[in-house]
Z-matrix of the N, CA and C atoms (Angstrom, degrees):
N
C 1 1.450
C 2 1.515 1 108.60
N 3 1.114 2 120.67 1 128.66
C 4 1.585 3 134.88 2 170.73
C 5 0.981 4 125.58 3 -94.03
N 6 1.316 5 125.93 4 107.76
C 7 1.619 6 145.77 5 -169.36
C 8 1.911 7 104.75 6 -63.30
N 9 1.145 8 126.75 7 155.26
C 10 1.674 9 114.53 8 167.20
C 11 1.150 10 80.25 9 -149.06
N 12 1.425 11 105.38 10 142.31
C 13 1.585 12 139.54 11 -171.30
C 14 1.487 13 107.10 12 -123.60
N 15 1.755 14 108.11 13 100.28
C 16 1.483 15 101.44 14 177.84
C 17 1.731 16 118.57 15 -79.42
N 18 1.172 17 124.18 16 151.92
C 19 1.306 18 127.48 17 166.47
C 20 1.281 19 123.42 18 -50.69
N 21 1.503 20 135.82 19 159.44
C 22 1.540 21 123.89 20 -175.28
C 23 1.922 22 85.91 21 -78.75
N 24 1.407 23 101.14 22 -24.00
C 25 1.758 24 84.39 23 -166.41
C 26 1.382 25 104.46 24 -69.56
N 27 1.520 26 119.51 25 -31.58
C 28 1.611 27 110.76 26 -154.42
C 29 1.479 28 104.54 27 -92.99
N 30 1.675 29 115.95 28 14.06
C 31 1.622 30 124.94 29 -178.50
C 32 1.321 31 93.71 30 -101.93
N 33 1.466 32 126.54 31 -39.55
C 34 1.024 33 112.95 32 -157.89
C 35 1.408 34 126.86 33 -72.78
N 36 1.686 35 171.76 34 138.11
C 37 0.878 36 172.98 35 -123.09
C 38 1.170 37 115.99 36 -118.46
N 39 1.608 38 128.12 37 110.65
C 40 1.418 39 122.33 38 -163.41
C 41 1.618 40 108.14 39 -73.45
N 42 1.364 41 90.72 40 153.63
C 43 1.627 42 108.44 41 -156.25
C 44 1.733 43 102.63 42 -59.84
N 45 1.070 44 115.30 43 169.84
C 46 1.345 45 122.96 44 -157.46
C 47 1.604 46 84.85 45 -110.52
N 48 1.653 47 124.89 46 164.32
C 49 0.897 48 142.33 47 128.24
C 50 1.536 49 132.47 48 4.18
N 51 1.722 50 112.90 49 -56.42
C 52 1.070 51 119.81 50 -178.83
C 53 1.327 52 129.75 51 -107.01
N 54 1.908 53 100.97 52 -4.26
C 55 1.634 54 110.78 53 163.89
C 56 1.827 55 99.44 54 -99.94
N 57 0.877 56 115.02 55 -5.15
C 58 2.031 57 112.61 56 159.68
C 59 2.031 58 91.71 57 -68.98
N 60 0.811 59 87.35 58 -43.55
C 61 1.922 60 77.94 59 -162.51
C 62 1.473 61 101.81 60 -76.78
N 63 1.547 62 119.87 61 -34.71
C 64 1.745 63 107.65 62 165.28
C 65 1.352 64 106.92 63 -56.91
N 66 1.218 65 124.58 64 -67.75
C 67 1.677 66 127.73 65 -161.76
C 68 1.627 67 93.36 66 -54.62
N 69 1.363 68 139.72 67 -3.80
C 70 1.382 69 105.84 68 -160.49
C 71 1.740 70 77.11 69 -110.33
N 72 1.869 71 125.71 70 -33.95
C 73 1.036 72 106.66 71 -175.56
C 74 1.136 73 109.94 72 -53.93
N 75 1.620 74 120.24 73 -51.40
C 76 1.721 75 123.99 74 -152.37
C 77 1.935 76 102.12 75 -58.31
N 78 0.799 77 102.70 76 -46.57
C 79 1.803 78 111.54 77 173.38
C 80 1.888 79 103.53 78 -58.15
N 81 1.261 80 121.99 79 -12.60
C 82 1.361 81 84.50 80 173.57
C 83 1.759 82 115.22 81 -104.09
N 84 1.656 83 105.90 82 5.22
C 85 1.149 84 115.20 83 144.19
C 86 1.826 85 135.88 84 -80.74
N 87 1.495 86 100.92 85 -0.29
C 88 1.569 87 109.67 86 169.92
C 89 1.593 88 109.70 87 -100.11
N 90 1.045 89 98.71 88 -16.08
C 91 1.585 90 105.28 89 -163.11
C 92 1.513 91 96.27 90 -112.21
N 93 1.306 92 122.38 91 60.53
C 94 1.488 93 118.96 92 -171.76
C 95 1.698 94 125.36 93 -86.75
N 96 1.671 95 86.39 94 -2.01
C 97 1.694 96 102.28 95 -170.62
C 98 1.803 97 98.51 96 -75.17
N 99 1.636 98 123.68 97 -13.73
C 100 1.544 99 129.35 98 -151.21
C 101 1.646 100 94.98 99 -120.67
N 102 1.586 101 130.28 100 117.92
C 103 0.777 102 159.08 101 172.57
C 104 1.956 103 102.22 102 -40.51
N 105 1.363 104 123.84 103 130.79
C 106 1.571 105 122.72 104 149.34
C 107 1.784 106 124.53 105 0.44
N 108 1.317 107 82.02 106 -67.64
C 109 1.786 108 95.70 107 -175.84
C 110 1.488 109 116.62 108 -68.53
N 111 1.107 110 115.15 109 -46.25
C 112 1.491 111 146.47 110 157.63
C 113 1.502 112 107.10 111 -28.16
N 114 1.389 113 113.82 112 -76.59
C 115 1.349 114 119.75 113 -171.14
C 116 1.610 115 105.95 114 -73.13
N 117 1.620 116 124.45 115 -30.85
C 118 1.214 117 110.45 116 158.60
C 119 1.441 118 130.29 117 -70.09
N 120 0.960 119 116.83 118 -15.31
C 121 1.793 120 115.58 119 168.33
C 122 1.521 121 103.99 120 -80.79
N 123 1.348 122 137.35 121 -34.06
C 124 1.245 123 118.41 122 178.26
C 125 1.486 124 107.58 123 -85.90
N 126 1.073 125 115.50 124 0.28
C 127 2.114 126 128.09 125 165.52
C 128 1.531 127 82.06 126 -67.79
N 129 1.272 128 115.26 127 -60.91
C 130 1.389 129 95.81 128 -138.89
C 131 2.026 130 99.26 129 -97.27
N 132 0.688 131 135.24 130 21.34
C 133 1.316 132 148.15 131 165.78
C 134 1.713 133 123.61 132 -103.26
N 135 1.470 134 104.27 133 -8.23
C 136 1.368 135 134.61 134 -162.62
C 137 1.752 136 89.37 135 -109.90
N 138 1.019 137 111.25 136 -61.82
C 139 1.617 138 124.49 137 -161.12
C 140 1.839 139 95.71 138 -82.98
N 141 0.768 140 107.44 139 -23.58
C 142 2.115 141 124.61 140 164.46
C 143 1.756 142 104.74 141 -42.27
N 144 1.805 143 82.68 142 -71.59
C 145 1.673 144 95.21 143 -152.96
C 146 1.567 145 103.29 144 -97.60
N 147 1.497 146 129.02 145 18.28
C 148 1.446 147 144.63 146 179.11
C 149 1.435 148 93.53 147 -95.66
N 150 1.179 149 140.97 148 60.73
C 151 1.523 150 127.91 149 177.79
C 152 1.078 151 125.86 150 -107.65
N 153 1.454 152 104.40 151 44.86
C 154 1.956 153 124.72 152 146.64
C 155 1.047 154 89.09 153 -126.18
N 156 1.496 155 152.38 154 21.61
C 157 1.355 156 139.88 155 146.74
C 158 1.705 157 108.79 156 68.53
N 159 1.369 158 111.37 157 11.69
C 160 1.136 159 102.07 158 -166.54
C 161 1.642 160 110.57 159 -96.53
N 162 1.328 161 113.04 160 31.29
C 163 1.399 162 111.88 161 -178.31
C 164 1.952 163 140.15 162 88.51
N 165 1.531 164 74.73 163 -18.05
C 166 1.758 165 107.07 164 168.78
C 167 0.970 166 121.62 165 -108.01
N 168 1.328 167 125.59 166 144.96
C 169 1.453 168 122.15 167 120.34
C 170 1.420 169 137.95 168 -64.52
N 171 1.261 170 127.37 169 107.26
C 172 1.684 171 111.54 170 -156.21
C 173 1.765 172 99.09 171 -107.92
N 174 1.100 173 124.67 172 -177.78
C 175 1.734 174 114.65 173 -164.68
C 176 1.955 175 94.00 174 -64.73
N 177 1.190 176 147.38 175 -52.56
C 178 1.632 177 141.72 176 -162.17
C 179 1.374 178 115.48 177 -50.91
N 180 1.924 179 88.80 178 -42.17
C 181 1.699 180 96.80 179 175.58
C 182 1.473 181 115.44 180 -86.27
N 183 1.280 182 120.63 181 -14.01
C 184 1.651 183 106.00 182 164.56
C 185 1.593 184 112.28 183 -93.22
N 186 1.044 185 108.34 184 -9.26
C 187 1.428 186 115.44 185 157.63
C 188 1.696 187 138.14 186 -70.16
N 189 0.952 188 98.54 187 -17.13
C 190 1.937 189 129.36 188 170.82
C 191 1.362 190 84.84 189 -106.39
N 192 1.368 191 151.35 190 -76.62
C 193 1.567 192 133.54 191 -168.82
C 194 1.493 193 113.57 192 -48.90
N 195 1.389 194 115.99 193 -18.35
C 196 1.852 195 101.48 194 -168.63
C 197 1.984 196 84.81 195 -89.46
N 198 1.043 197 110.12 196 -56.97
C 199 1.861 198 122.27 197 163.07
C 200 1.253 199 106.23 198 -7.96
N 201 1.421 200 116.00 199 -61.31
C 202 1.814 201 127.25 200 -164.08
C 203 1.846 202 102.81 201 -63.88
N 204 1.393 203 91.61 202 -52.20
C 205 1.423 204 123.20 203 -178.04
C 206 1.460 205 120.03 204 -59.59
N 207 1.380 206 114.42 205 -3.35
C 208 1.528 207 148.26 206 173.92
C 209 1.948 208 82.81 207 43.76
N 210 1.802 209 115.49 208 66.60
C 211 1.346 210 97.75 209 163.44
C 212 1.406 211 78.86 210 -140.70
N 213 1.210 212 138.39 211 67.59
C 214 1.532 213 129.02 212 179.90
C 215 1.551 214 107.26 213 -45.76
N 216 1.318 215 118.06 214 147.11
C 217 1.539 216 125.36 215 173.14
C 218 1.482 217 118.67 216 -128.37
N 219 1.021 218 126.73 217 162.33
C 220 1.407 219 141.51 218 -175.91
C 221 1.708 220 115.99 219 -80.02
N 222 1.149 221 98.89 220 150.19
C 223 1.619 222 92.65 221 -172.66
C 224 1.563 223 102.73 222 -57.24
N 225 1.011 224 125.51 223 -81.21
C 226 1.410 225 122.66 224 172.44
C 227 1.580 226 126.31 225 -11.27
N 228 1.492 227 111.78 226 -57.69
C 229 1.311 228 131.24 227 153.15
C 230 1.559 229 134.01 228 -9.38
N 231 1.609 230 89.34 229 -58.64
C 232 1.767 231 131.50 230 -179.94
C 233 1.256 232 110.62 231 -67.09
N 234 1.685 233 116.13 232 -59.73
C 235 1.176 234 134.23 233 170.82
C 236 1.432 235 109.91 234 -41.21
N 237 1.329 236 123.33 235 -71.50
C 238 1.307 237 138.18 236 -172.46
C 239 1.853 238 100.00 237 -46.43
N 240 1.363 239 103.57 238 -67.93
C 241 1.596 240 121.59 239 168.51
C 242 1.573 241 107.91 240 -20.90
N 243 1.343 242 110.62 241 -62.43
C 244 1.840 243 117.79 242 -179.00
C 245 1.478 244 115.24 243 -60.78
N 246 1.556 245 99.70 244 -47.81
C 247 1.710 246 102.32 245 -166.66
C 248 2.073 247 105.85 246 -87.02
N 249 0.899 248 110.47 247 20.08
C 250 1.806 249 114.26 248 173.90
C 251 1.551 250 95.21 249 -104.01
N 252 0.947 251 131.98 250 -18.30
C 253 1.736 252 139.48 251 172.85
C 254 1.172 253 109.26 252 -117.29
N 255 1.073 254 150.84 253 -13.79
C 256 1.768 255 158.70 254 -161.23
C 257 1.278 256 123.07 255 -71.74
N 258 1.503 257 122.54 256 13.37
C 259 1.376 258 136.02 257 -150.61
C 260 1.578 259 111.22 258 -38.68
N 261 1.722 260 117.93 259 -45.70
C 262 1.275 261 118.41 260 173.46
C 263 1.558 262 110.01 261 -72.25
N 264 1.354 263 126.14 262 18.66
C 265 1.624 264 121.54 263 -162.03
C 266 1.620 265 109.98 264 5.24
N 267 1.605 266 112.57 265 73.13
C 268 0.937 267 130.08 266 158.82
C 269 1.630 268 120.65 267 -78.06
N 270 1.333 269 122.80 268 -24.09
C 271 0.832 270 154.10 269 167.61
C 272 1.862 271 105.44 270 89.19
N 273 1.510 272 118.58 271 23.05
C 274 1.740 273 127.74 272 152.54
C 275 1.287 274 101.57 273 -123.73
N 276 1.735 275 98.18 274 -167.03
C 277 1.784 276 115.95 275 -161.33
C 278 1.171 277 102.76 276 -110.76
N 279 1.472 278 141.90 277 95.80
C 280 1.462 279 121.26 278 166.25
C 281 1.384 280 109.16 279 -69.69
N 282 1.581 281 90.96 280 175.23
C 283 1.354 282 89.56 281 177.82
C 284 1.553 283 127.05 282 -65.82
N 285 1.071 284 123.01 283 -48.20
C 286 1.297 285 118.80 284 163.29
C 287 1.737 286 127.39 285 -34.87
N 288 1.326 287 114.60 286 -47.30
C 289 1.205 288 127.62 287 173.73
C 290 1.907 289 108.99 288 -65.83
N 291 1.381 290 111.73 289 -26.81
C 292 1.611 291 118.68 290 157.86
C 293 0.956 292 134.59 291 -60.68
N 294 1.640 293 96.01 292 -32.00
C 295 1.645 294 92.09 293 175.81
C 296 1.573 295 94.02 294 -82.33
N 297 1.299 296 121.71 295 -51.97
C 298 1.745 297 100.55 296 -169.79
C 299 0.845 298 143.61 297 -61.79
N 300 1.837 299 113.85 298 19.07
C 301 1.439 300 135.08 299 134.92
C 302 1.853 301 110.82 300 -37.58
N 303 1.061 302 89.25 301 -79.39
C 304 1.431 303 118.66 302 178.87
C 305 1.643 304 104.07 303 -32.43
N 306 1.792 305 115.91 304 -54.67
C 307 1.742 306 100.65 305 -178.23
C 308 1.064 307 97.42 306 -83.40
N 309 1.269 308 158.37 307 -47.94
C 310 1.016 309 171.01 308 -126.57
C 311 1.999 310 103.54 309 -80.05
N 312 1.382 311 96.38 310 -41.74
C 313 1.529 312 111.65 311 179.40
C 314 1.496 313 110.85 312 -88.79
N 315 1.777 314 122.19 313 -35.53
C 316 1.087 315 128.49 314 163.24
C 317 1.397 316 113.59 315 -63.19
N 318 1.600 317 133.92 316 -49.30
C 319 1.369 318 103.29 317 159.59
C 320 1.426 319 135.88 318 -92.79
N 321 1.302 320 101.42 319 45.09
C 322 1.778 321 101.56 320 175.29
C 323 1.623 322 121.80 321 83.25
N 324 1.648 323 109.82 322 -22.77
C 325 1.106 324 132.69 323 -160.54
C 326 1.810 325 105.46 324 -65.96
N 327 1.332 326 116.79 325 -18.00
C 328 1.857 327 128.80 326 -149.94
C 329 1.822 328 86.68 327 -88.49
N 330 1.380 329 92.16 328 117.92
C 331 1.563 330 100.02 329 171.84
C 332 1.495 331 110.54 330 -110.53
N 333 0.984 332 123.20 331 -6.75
C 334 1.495 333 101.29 332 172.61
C 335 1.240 334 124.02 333 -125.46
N 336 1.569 335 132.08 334 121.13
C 337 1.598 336 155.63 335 -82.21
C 338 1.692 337 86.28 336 -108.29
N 339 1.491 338 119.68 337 -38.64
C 340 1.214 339 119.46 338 170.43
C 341 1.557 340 140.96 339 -55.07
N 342 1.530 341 101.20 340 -23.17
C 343 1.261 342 140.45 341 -161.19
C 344 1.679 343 93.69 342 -97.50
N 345 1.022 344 113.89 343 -51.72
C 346 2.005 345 114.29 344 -178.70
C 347 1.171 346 90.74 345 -74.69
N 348 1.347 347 154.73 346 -8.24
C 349 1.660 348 140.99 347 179.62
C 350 1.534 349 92.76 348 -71.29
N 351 1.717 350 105.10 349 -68.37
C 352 1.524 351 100.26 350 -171.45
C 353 1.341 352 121.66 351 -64.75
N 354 1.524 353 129.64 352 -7.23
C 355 1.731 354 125.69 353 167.10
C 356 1.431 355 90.47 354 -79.64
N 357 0.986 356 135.10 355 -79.98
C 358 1.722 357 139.23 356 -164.70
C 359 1.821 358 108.66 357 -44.20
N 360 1.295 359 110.34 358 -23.65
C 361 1.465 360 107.26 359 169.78
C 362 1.564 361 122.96 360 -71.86
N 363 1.326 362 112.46 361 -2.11
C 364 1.309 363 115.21 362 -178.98
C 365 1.366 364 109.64 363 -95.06
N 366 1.477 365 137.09 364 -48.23
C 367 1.393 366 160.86 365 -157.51
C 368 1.833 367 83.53 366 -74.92
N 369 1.323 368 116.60 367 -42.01
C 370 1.678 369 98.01 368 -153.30
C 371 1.612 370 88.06 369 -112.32
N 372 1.391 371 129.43 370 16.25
C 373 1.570 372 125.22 371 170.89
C 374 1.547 373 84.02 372 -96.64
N 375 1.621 374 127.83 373 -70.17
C 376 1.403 375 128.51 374 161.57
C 377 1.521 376 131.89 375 4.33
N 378 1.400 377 106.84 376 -63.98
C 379 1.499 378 133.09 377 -161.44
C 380 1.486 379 99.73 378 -88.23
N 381 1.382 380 109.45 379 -60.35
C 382 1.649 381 112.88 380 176.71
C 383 1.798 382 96.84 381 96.23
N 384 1.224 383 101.30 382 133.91
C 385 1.774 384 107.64 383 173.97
C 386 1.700 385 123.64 384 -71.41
N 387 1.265 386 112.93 385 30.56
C 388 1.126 387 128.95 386 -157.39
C 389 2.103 388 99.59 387 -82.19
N 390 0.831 389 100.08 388 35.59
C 391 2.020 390 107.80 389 -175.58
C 392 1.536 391 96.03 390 105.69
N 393 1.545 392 97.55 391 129.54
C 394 1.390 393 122.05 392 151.48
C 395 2.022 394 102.24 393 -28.76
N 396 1.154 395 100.54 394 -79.92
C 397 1.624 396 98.05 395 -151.19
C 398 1.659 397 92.26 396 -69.36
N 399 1.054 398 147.37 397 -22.00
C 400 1.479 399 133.51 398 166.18
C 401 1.709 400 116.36 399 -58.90
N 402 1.715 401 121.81 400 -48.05
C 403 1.377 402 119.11 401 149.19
C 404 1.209 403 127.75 402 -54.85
N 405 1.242 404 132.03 403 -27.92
C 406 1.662 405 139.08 404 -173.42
C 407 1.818 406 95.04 405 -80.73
N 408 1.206 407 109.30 406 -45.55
C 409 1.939 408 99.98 407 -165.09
C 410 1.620 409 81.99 408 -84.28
N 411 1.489 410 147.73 409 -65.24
C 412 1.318 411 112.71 410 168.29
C 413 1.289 412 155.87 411 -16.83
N 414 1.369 413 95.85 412 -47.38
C 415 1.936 414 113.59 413 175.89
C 416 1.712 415 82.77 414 -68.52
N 417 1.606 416 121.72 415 -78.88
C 418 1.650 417 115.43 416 180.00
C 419 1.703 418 126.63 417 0.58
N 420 1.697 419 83.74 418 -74.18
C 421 1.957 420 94.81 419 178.45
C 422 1.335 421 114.24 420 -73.99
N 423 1.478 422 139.52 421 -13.15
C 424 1.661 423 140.43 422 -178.94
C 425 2.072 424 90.31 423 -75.20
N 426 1.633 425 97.97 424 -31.77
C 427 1.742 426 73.87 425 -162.94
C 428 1.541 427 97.83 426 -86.73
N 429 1.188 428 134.99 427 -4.91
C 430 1.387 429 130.52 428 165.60
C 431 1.673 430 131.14 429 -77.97
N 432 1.528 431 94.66 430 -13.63
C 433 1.315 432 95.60 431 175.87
C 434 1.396 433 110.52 432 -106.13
N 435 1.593 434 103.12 433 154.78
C 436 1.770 435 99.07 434 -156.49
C 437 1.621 436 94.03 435 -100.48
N 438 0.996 437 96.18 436 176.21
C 439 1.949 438 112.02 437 -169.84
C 440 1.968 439 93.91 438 -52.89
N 441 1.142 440 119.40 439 -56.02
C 442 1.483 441 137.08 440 -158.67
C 443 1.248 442 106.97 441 -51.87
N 444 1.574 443 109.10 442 -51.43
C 445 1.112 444 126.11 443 -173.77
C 446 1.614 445 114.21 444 -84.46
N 447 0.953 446 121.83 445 -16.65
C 448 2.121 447 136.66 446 153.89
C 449 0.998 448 93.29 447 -56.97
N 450 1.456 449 127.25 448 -69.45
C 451 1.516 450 136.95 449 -158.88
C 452 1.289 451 113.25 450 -52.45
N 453 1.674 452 115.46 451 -66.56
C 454 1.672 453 124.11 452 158.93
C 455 1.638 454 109.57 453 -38.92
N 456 1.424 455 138.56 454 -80.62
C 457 0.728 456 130.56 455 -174.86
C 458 1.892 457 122.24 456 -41.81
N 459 1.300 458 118.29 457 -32.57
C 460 1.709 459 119.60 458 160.86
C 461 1.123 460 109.98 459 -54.80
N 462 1.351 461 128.48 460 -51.54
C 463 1.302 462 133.30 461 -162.64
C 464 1.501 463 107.99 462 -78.33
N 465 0.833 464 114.78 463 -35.04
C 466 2.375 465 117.04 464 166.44
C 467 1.029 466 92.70 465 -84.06
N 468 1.201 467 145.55 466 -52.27
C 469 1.903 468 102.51 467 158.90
C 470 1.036 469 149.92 468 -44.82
N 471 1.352 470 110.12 469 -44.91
C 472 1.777 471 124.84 470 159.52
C 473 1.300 472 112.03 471 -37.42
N 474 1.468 473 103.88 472 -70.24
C 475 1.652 474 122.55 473 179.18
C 476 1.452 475 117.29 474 -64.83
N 477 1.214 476 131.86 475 -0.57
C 478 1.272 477 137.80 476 163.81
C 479 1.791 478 104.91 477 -112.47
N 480 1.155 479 139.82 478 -25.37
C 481 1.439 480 129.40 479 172.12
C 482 2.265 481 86.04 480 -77.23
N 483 0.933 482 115.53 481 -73.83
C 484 1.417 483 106.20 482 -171.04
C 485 1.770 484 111.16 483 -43.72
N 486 1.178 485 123.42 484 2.34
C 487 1.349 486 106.22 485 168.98
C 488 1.359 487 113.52 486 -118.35
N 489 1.452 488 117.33 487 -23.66
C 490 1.294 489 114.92 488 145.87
C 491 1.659 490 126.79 489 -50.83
N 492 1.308 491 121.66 490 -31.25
C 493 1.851 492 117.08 491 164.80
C 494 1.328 493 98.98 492 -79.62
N 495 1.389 494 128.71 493 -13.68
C 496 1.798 495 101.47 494 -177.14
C 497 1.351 496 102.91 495 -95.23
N 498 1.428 497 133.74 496 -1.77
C 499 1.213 498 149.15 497 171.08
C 500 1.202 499 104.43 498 -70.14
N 501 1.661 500 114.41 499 -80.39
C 502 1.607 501 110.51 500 167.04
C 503 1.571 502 123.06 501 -60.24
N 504 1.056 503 152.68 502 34.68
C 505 1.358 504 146.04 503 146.32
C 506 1.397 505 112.43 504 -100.94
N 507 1.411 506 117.29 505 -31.98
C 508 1.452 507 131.15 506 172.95
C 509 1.478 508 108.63 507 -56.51
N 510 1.792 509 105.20 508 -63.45
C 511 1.584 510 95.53 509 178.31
C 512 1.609 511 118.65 510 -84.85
N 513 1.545 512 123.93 511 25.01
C 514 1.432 513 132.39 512 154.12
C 515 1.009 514 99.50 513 -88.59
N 516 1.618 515 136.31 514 -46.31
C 517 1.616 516 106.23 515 177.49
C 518 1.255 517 130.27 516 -98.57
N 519 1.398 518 130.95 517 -5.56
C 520 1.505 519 127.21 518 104.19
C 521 1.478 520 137.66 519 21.89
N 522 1.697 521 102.08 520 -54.33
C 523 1.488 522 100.19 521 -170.20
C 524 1.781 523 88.90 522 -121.21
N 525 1.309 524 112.95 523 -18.66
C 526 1.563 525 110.79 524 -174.35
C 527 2.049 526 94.77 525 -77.30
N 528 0.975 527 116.94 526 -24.50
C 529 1.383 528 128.29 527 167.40
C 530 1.541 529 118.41 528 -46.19
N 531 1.386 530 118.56 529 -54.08
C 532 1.091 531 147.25 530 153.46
C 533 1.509 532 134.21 531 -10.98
N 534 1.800 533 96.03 532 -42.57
C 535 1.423 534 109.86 533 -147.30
C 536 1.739 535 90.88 534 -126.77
N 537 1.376 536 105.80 535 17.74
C 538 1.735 537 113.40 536 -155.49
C 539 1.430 538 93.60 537 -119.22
């Protein structure tokens, strides 16, 4: 008779919906070097190419992300790709380990060539190919402005799109008033 010994990982129950959204909040207090907007585009580029929702990236789904990314890679490639971020050598990408693409490429530190496609895919999905020198003086002013000041500036947007809808609902019932 042959015994099988499961892993603590392969017992454990993939994360739900609403512990993906803790781990992604608690990381944007670890990841403090990456601006609001910042950490939500790699939320949402993360939650893109996770499509078993199960909290990973596992090698098929970063394999369809390098695909999207028109840099297809080799199985081997992939492998290498997972285990330069893999800290739990789980052998996928949590999210946390996604973002340290991201510092890893911000300080120069990202050695493998596959790995700077997906940090550099954010800056030029961001920027938009709309002229060289319109992305070039962009990339310019993003590196002059400091995290704080990204952050402030998201937040007077927020707070200025939300007062613009409490503006328009007021004068919708205003005129729906009207007709009463």
């Amino acid at each position: 008779s042959r015994t099988c010994f499961a892993s603590p990982q392969t017992m454990a129950a993939p994360p739900s919906p609403a512990n993906l959204t803790k781990s992604m909040q608690a990381a944007r207090g670890e990841f403090k070097e990456f601006s609001i907007p910042e950490l939500k585009e790699f939320e949402n580029m993360f939650r893109k190419y996770d499509t078993s929702k199960d909290g990973f990236i596992d090698l098929p789904e970063l394999k369809y992300m390098m695909e999207q990314l028109k840099v297809p890679q080799t199985h081997l490639a992939l492998k290498a790709m997972i285990k330069e971020v893999d800290e739990d050598n789980d052998g996928q990408i949590s999210y946390r380990e996604f973002l340290l693409i991201f510092r890893l490429a911000k300080t120069g530190k990202l050695t493998n060539e596959g790995l700077g496609v997906i940090a550099g895919s954010i800056n030029v999905q961001k920027e938009g190919m709309g002229g060289a020198k319109d992305f070039f003086e962009a990339k310019a002013a993003a590196l002059n402005d400091s995290v704080a000041e990204k952050d402030k500036a998201y937040r007077d947007e927020v707070k200025r799109k939300n007062e613009d809808k409490a503006k328009s609902k007021a004068a919708f019932k205003e005129k729906a008033a009207a007709f009463q």
